[in-house]
C-alpha positions as a Python dict, from the first residue, in 0.01 Angstrom:
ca = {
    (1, 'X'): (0, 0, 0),
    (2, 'X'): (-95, -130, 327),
    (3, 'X'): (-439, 50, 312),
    (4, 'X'): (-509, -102, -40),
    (5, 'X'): (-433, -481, 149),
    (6, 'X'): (-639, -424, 455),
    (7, 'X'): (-915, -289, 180),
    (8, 'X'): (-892, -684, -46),
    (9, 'X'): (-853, -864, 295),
    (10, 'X'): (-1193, -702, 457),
    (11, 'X'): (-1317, -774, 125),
    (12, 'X'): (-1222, -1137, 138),
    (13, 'X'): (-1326, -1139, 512),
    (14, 'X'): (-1673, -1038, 415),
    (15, 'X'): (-1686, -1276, 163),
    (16, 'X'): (-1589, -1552, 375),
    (17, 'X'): (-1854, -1420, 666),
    (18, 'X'): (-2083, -1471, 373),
    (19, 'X'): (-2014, -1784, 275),
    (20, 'X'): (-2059, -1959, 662),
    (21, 'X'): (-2359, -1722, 735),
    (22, 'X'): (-2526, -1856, 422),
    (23, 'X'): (-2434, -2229, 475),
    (24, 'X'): (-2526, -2210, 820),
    (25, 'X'): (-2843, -2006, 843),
    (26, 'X'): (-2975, -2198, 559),
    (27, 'X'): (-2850, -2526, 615),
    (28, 'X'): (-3069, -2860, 612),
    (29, 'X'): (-2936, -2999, 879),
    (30, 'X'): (-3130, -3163, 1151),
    (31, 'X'): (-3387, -2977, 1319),
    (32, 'X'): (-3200, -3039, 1663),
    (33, 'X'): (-2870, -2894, 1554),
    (34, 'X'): (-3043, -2600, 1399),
    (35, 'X'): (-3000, -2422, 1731),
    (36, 'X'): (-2616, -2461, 1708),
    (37, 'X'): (-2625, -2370, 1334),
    (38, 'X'): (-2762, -2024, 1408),
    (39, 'X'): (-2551, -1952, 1723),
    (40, 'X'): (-2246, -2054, 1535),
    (41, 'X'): (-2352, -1825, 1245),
    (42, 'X'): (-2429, -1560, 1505),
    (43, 'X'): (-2090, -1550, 1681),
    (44, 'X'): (-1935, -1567, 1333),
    (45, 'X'): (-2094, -1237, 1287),
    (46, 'X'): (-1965, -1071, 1610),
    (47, 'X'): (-1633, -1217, 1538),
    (48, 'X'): (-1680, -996, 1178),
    (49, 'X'): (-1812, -653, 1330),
    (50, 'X'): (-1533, -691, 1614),
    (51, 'X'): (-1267, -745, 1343),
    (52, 'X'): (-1318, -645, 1011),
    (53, 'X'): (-1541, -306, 1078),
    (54, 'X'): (-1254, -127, 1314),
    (55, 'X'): (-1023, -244, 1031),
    (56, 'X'): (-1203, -2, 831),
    (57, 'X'): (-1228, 229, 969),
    (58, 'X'): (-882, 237, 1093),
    (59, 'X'): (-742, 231, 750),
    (60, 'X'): (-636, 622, 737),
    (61, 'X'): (-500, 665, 1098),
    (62, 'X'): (-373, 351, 1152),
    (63, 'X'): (-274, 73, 882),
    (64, 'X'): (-46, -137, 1064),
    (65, 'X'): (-328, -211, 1356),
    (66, 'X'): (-615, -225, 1069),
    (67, 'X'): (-401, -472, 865),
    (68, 'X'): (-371, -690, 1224),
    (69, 'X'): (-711, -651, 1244),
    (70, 'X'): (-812, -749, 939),
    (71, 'X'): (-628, -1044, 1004),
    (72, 'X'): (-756, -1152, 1322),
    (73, 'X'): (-1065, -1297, 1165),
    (74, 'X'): (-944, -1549, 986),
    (75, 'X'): (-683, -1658, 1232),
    (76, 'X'): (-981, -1662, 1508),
    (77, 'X'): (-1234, -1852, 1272),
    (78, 'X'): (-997, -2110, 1228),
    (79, 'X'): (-907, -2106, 1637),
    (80, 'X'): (-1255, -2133, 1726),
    (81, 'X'): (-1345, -2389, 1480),
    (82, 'X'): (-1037, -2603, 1611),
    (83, 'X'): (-1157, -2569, 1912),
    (84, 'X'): (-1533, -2669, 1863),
    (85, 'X'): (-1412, -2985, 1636),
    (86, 'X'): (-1178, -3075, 1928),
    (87, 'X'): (-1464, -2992, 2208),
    (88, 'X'): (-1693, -3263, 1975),
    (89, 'X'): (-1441, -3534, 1937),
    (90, 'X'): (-1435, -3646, 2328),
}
């Protein structure tokens, strides 16, 4: 049961990579935020391949720590996006 879960939630994590990687590397914003569009949509991919691809492959030997792992990207998405809309706002 647990692998089937961690299986729809890297699904949904890829999806959601998707999503901000798309809106952000081809975006219309201003050409002087551009910069911080792509390195945004950069670390969002490193946040993926550090959470979501051991979750995989941790599926058969270890469920409970690929299910936390699978987890951890959402949950640090929304941290670091906290954190950059709090950064902006002083």
């Amino acid at each position: 049961m647990k692998r089937r879960i961690t299986f729809i939630l890297c699904g949904v994590d890829l999806a959601l990579w998707a999503a901000i990687a798309w809106a952000l590397f081809f975006s219309g914003s201003d050409p002087a935020t551009a910069g911080l569009d792509s390195a945004f949509a950069m670390g969002v991919t490193v946040l993926l391949a550090l959470t979501a691809g051991p979750a995989l492959l941790l599926t058969r030997r270890a469920p409970n720590l690929a299910l936390a792992s699978a987890l951890a990207f959402p949950g640090a998405f929304v941290l670091a996006f906290l954190g950059i809309v709090i950064l902006f706002s002083f």
